[in-house]
Backbone as ProteinMPNN parsed JSONL, in Angstrom:
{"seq_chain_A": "XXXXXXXXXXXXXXXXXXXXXXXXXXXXXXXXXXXXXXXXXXXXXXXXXXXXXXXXXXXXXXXXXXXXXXXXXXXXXXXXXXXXXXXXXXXXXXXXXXXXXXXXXXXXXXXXXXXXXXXXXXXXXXXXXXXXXXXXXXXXXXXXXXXXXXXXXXXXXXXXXXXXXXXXXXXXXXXXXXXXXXXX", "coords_chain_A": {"N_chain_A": [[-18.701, 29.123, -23.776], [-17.415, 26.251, -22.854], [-18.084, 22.8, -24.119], [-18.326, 18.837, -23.935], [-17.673, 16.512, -25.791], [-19.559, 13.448, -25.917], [-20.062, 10.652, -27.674], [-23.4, 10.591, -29.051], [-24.059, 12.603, -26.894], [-24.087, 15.843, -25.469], [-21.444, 17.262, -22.386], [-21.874, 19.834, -21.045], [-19.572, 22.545, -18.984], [-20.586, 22.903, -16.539], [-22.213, 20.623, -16.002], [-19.956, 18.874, -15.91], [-18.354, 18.498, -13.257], [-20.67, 17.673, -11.616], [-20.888, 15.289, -12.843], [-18.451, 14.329, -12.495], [-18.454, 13.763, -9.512], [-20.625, 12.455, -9.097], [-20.287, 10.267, -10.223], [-17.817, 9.553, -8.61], [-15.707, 10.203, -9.294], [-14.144, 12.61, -8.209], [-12.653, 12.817, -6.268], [-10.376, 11.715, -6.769], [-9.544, 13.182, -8.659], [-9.077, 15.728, -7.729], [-6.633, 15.16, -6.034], [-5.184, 14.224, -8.154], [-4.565, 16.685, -8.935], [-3.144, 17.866, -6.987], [-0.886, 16.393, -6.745], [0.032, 17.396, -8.663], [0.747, 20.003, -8.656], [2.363, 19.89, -6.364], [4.707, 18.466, -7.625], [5.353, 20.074, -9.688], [7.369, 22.001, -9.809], [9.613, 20.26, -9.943], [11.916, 19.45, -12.669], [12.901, 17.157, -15.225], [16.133, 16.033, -16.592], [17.141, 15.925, -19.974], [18.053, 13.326, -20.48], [17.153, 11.745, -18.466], [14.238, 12.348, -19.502], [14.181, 10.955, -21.516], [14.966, 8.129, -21.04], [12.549, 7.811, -19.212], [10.412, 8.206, -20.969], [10.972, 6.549, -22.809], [10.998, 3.826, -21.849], [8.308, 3.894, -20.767], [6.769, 3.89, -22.591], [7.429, 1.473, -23.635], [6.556, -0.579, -21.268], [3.652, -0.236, -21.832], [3.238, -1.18, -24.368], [3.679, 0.637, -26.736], [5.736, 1.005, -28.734], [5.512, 1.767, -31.646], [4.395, 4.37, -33.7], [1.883, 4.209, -34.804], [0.39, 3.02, -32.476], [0.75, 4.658, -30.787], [-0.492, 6.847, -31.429], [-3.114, 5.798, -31.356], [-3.672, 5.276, -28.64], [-3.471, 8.119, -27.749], [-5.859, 9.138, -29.409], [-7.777, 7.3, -27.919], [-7.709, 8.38, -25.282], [-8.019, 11.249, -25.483], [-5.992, 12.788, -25.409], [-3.257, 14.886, -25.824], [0.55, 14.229, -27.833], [1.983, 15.462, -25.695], [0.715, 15.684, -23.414], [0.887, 13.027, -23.317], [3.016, 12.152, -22.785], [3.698, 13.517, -20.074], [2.281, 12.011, -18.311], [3.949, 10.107, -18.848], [6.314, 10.455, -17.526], [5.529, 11.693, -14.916], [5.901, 9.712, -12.761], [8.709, 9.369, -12.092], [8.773, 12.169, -11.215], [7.215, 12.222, -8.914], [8.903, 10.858, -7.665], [11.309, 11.818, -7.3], [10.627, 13.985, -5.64], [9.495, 12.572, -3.795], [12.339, 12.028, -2.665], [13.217, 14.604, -2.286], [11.621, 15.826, -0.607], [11.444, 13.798, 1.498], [13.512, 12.419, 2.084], [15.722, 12.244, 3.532], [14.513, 11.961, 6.288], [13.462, 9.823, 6.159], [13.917, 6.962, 7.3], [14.545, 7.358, 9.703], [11.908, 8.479, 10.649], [10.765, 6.045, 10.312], [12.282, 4.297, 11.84], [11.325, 5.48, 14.378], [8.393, 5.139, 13.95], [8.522, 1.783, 13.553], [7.442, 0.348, 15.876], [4.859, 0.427, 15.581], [4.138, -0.006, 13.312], [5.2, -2.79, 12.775], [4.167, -5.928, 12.705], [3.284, -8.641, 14.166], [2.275, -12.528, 13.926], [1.469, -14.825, 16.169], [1.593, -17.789, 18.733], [-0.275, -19.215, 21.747], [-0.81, -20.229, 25.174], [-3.165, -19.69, 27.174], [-3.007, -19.993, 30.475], [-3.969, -20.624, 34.05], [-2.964, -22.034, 36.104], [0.015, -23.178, 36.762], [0.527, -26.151, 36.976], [-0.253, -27.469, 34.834], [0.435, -25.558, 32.988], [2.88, -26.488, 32.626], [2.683, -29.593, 32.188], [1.252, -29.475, 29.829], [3.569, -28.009, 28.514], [5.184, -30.186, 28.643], [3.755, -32.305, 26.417], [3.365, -30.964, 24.684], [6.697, -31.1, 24.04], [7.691, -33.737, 23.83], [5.613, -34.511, 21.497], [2.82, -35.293, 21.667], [1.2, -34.059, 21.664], [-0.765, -31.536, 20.342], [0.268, -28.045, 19.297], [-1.843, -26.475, 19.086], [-4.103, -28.335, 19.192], [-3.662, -28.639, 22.37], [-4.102, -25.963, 22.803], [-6.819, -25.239, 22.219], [-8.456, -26.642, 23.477], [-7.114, -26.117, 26.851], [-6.66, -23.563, 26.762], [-7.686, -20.501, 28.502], [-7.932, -17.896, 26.727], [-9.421, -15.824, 24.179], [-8.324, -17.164, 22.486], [-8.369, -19.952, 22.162], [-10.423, -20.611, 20.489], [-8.662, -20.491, 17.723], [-6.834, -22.29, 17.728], [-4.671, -21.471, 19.105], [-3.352, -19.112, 17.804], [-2.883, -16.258, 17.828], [-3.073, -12.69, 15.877], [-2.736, -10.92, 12.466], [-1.121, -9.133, 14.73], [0.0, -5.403, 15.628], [2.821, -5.431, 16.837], [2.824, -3.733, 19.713], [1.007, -4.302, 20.629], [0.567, -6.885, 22.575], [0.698, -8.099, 25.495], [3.758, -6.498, 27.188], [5.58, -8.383, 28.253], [5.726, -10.361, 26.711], [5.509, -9.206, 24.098], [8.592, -8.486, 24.142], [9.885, -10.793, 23.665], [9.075, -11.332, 21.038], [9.815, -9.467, 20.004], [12.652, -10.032, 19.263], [12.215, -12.056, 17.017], [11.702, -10.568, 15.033]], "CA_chain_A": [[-18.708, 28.033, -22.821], [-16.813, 24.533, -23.699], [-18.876, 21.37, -24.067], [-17.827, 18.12, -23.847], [-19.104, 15.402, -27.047], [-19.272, 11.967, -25.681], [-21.208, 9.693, -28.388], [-23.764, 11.404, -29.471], [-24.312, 13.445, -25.711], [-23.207, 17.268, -25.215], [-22.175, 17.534, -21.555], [-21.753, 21.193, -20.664], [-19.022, 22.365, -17.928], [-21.489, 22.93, -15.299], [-22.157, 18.928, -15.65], [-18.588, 17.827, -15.738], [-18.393, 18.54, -12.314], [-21.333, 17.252, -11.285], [-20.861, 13.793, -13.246], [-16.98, 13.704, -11.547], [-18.929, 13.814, -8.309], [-21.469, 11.462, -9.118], [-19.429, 8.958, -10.345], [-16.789, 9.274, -7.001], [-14.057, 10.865, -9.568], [-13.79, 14.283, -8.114], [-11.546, 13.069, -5.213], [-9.171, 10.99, -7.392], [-8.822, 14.687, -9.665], [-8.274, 16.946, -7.177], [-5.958, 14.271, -5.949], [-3.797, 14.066, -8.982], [-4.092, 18.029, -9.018], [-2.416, 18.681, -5.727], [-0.207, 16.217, -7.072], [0.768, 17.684, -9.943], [1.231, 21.112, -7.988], [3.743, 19.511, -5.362], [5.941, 18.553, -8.46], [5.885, 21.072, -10.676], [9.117, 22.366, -9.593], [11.095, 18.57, -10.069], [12.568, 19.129, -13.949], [13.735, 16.055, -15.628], [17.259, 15.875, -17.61], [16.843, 15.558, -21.108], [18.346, 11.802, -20.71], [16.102, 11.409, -17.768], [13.468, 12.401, -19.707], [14.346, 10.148, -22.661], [14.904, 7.083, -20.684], [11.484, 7.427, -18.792], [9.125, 8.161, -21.856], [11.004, 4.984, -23.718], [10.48, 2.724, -20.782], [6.893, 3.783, -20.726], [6.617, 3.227, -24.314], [8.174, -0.121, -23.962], [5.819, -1.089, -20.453], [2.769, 0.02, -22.232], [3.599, -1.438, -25.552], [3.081, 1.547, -27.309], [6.607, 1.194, -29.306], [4.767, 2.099, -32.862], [3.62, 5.554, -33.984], [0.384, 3.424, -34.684], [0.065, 2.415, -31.07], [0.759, 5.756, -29.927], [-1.475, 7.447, -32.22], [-4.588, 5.42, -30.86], [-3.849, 5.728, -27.367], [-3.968, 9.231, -27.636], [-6.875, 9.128, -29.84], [-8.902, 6.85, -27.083], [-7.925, 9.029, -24.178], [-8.523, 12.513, -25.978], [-4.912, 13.654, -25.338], [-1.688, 15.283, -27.063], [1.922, 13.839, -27.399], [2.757, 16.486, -24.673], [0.096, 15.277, -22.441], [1.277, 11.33, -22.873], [4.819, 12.234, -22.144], [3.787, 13.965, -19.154], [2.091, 11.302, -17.481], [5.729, 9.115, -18.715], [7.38, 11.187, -16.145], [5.079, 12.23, -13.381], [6.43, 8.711, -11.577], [9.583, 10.023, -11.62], [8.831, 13.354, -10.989], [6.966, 12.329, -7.852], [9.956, 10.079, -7.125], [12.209, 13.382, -6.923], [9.79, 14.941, -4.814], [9.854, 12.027, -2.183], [13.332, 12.287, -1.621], [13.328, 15.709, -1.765], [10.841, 16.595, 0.761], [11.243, 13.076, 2.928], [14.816, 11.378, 1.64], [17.013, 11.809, 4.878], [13.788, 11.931, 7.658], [12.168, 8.757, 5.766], [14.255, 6.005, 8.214], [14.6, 7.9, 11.127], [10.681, 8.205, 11.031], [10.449, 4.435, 10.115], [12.666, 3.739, 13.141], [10.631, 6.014, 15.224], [7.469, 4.721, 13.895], [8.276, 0.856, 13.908], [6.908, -0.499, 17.023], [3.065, 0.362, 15.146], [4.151, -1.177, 12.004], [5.419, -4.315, 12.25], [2.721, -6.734, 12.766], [3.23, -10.525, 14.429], [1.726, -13.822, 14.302], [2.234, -15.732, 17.481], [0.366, -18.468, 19.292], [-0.395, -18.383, 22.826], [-1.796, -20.733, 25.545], [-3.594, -18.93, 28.736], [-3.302, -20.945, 31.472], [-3.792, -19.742, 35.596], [-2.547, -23.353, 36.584], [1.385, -23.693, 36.696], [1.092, -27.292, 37.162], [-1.446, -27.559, 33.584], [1.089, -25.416, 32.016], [4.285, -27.201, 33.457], [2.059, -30.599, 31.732], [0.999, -29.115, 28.338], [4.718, -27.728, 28.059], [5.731, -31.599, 28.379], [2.847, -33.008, 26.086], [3.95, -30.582, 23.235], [7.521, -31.573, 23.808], [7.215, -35.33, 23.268], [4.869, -34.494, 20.759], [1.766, -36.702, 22.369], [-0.629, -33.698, 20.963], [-0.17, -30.344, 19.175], [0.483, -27.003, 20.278], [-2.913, -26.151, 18.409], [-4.787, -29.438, 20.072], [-4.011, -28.282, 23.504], [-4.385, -24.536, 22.787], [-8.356, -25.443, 22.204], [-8.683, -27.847, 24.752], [-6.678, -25.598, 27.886], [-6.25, -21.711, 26.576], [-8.349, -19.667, 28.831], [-8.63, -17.064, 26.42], [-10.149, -16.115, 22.755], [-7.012, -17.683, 21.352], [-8.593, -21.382, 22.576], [-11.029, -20.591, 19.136], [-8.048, -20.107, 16.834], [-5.322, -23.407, 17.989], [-3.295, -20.643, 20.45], [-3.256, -18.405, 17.236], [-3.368, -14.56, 17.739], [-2.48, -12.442, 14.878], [-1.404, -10.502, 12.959], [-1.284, -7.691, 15.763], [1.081, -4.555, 15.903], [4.228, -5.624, 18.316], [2.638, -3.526, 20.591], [-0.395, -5.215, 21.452], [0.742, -7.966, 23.427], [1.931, -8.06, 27.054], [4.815, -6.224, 27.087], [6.772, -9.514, 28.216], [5.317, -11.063, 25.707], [5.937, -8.008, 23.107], [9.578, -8.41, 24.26], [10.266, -11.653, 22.909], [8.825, -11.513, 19.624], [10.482, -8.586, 18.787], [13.493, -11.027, 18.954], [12.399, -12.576, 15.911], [10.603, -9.706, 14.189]], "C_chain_A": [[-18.297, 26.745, -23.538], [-17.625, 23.489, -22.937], [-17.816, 20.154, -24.205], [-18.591, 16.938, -24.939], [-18.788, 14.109, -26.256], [-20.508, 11.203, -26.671], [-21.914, 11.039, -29.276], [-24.858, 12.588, -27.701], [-23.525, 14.661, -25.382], [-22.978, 17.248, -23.949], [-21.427, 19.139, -21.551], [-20.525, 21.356, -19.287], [-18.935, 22.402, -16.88], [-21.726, 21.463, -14.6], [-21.109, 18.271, -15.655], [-18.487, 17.509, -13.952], [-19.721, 17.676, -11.582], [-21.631, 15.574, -11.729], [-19.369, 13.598, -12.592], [-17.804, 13.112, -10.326], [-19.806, 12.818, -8.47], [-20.724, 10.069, -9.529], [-18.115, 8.643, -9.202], [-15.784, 9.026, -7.892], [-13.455, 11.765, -9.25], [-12.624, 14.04, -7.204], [-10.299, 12.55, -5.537], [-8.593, 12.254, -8.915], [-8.321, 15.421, -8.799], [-7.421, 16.242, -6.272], [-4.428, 14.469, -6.811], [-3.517, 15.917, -9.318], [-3.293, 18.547, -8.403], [-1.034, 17.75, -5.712], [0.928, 16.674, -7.735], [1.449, 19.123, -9.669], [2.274, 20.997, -6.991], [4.787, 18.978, -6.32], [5.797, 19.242, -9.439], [7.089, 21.653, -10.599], [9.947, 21.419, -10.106], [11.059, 18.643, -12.032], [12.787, 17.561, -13.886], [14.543, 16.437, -16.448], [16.725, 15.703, -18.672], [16.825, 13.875, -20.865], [17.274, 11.195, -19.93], [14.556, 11.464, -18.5], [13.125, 11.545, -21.046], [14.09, 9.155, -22.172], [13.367, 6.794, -19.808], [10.408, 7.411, -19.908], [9.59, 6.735, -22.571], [10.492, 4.05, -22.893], [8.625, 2.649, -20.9], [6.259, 3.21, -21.447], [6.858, 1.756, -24.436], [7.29, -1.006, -22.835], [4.294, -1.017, -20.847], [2.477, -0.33, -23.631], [2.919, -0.355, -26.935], [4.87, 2.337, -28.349], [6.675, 1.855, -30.716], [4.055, 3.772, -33.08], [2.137, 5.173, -33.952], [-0.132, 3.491, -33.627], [-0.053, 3.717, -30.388], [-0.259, 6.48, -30.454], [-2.929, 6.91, -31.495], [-4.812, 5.371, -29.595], [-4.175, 7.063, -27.176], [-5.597, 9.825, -28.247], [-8.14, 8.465, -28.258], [-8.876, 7.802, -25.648], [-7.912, 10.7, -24.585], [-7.204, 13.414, -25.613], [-3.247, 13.916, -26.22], [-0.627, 14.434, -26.816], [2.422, 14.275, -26.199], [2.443, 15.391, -23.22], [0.782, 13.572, -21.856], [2.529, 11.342, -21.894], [4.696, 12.43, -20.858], [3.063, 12.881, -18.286], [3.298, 9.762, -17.85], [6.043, 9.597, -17.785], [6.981, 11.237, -15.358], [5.686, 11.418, -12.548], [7.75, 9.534, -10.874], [9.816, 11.397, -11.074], [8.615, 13.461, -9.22], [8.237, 11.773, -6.622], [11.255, 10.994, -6.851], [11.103, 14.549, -5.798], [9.758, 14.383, -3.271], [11.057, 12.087, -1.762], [14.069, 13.133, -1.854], [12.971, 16.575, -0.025], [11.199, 15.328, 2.02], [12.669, 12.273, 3.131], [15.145, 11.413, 2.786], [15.712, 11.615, 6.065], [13.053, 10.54, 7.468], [12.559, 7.688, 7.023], [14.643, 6.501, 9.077], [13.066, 8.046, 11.782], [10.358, 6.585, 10.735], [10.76, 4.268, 11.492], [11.484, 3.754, 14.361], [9.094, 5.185, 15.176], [7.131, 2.932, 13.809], [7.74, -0.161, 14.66], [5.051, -0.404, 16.56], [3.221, -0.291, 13.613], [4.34, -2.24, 11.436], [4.216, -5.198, 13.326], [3.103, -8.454, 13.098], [2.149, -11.252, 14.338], [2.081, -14.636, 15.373], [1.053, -16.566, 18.175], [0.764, -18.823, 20.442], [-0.822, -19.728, 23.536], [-1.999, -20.194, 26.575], [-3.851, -19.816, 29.771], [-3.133, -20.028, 33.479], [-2.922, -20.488, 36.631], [-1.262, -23.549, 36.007], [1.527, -25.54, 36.522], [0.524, -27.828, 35.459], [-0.245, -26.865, 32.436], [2.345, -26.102, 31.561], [3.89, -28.828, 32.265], [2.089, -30.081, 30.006], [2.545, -28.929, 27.67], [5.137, -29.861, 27.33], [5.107, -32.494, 27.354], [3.206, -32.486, 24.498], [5.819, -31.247, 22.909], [7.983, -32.407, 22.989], [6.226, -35.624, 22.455], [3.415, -35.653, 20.266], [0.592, -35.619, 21.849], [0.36, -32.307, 20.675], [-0.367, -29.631, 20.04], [-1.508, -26.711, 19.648], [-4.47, -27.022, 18.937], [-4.74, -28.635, 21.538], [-4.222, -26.84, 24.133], [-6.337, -24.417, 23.084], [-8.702, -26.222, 23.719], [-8.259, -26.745, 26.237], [-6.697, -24.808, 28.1], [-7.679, -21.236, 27.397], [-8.53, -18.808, 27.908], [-9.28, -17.328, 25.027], [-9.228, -16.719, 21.903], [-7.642, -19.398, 21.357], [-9.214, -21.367, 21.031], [-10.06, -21.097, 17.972], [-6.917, -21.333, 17.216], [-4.21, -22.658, 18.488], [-3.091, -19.536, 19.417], [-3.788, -17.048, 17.534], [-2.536, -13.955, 16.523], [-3.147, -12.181, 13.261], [-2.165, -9.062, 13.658], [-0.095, -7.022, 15.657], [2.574, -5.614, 17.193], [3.768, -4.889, 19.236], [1.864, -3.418, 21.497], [-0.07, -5.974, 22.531], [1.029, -7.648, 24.493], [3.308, -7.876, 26.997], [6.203, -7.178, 27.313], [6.727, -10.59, 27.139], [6.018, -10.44, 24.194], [7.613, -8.219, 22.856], [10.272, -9.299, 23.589], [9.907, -12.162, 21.627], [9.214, -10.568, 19.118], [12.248, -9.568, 18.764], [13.766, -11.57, 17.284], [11.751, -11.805, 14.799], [12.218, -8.646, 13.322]], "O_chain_A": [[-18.773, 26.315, -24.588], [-17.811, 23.315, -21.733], [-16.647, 20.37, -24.524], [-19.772, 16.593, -24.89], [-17.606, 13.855, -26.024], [-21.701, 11.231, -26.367], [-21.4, 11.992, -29.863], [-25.997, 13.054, -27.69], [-22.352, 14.533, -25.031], [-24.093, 17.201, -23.429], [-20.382, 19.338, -22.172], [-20.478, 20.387, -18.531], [-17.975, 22.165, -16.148], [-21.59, 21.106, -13.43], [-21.163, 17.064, -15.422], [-18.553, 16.365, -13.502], [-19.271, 16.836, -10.802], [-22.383, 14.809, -11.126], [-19.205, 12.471, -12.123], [-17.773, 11.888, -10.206], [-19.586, 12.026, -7.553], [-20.799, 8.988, -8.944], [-17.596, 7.532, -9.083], [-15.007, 8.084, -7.743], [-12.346, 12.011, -9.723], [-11.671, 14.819, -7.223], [-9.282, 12.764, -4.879], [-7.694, 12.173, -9.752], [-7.171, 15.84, -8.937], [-7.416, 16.957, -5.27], [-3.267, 14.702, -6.474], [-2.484, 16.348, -9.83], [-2.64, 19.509, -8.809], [-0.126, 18.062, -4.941], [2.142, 16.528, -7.593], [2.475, 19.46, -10.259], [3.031, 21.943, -6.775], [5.918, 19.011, -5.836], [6.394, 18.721, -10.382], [7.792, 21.703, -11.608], [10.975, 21.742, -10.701], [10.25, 17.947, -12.644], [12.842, 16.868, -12.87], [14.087, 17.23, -17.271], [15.591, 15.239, -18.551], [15.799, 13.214, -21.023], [16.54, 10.328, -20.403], [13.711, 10.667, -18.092], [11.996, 11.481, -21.533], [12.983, 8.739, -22.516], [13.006, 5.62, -19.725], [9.497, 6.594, -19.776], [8.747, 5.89, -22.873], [9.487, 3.438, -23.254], [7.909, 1.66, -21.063], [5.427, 2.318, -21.288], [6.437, 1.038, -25.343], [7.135, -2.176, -23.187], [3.577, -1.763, -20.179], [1.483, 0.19, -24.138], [2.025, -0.565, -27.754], [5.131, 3.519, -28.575], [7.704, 2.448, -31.039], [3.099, 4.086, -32.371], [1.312, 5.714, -33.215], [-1.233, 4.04, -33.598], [-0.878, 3.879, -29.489], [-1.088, 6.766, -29.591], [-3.757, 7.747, -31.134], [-5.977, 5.405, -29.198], [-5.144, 7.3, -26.456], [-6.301, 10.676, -27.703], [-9.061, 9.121, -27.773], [-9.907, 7.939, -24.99], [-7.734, 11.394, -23.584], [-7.32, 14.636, -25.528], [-2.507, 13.238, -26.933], [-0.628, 13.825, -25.746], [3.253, 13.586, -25.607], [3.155, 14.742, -22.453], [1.034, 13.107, -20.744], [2.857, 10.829, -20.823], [5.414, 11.713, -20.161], [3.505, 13.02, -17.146], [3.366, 8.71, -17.214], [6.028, 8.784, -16.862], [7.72, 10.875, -14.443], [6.136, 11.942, -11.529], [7.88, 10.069, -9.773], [10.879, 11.737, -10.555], [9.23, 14.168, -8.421], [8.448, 12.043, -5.44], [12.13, 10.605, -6.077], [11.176, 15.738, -5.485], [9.866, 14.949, -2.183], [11.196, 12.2, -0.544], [15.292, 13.002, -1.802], [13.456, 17.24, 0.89], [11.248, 15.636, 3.211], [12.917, 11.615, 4.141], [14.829, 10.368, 3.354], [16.147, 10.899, 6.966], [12.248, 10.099, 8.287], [11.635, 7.472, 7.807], [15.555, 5.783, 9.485], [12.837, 7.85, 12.976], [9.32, 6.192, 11.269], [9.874, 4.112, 12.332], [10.945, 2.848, 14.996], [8.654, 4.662, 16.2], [5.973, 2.531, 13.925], [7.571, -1.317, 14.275], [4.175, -1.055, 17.13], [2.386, -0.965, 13.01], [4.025, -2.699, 10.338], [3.694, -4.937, 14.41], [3.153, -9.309, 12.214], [1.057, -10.761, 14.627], [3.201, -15.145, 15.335], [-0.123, -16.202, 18.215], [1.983, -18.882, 20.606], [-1.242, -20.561, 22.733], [-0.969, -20.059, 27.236], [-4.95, -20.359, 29.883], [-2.369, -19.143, 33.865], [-2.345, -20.012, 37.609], [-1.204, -24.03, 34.876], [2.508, -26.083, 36.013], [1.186, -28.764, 35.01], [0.001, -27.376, 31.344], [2.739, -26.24, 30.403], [4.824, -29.166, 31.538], [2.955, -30.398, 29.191], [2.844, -29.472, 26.607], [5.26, -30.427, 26.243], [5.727, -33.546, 27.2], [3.307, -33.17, 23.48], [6.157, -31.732, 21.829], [8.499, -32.231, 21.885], [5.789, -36.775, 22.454], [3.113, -36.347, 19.295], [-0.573, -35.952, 21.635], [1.572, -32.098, 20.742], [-0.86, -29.864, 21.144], [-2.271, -27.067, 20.546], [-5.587, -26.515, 19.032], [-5.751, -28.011, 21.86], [-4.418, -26.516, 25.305], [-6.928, -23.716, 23.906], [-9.237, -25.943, 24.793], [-9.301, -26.509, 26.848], [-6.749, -24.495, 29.29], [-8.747, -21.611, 26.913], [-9.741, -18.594, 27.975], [-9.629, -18.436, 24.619], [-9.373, -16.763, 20.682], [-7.263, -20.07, 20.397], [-8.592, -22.071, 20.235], [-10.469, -22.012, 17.256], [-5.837, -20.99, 16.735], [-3.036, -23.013, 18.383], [-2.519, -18.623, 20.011], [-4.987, -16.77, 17.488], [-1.505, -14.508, 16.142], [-3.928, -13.011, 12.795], [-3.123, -8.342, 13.374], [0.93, -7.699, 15.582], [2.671, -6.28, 18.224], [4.373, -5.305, 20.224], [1.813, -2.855, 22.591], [-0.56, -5.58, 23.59], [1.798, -6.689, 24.539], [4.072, -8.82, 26.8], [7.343, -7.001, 26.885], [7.561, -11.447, 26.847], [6.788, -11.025, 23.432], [8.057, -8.166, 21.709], [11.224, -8.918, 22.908], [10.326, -13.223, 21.162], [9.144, -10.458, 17.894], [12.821, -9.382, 17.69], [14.779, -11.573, 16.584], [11.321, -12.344, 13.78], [12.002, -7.754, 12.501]]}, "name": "protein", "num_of_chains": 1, "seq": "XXXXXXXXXXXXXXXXXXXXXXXXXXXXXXXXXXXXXXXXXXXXXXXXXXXXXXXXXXXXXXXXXXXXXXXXXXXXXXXXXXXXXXXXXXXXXXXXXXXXXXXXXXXXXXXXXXXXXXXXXXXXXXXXXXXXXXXXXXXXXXXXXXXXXXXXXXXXXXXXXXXXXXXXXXXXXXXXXXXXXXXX"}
């Protein structure tokens, strides 16, 4: 049975598991496991695989045998191991546009109207002649849109100076919705 030394504490591999779990690491392992199983297939080029471990080396300042030597020392792993978390980015990055490359902006499209998100400010009025007034008052700039939003707005926007936001695009009153995707 393999132990684990931390300090001077044995834990056993009955308690690894049970300290992942207690500490709320187990779901960020079997996480990077089911990761690491959806790219196992994606090779890297030699060059590819040159130019990502230097970069790493060079973002992690770990340019020095020294440097590399004690990183591996503090996280208890091999040259192999380092390298391999150099690449996984890219590995995963061949995996997204493997599995999603051509459907990614056709589902964006599709899925846009829940993702883009406005700011817009509002005043609720029931009284044409109040709104017909306020219109003219912001005009000639005799008080703010934000002043007579509090002061006139029937709704919860009166709180906020006519401010709603940010909401999906497809919150609003669809005539409403209509003209802010204009500027969205």
């Amino acid at each position: 049975m393999a132990h684990l030394r931390i300090g001077n504490q044995t834990i056993t591999q009955a308690e690894i598991v049970h300290l992942l779990a207690g500490y709320q690491m187990l779901p960020q392992l079997c996480r990077l496991v089911i990761i690491e199983r959806a790219i196992a297939g994606f090779e890297l080029t030699p060059s590819e695989k040159l130019g990502v471990i230097e970069q790493f080396y060079q973002n992690n300042q770990l340019t020095t045998p020294e440097a590399q030597a004690k990183v591996l020392k503090h996280y208890s792993m091999s040259l192999e191991q380092l390298e391999a978390v150099a690449m996984r980015e890219l590995r995963i990055e061949k995996f997204k546009q493997a599995t999603w490359g051509t459907k990614l902006e056709s589902y964006f499209l599709q899925c846009k109207s829940q993702l883009d998100k406005v700011i817009y400010s509002l005043i609720r009025t029931s009284d044409a002649e109040v709104a017909q007034e306020l219109y003219f008052r912001i005009k000639a700039q005799e008080q703010t849109f934000a002043d007579c939003a509090s002061l006139y707005s029937q709704g919860q926007e009166a709180q906020t100076g006519g401010m709603l936001g940010p909401v999906t695009i497809s919150q609003p009153h669809p005539a409403i919705a209509q003209k802010l995707t204009i500027y969205v």
